[in-house]
Phi, psi and omega in degrees: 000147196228129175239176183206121179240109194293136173244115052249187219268207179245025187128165146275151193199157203346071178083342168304133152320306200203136181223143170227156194271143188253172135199140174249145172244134172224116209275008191207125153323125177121184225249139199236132187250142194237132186226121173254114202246154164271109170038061172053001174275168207220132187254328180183203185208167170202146184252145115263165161280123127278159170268000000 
């Protein structure tokens, strides 16, 4: 599942400037890299695990 998230955000939250709430689905269990980008610039990444 792919969201677009209108800024700004919903506050500060754990030390963050501005945070928004997610939830994800993932149809297949194993390790998944996640890239987050800003006006198409690519800001980082997170790896998780499904289960």
């Amino acid at each position: 599942m792919v969201g677009e998230i209108n800024w700004p955000g919903g506050g500060p939250q754990n030390g963050a400037d501005s945070a928004f709430s997610t939830m994800m689905r993932f149809d297949d269990s194993g390790l998944w890299r996640l890239d987050a980008f800003i006006d198409e610039r690519p800001v980082g990444s997170i790896t998780v695990e499904a289960k």
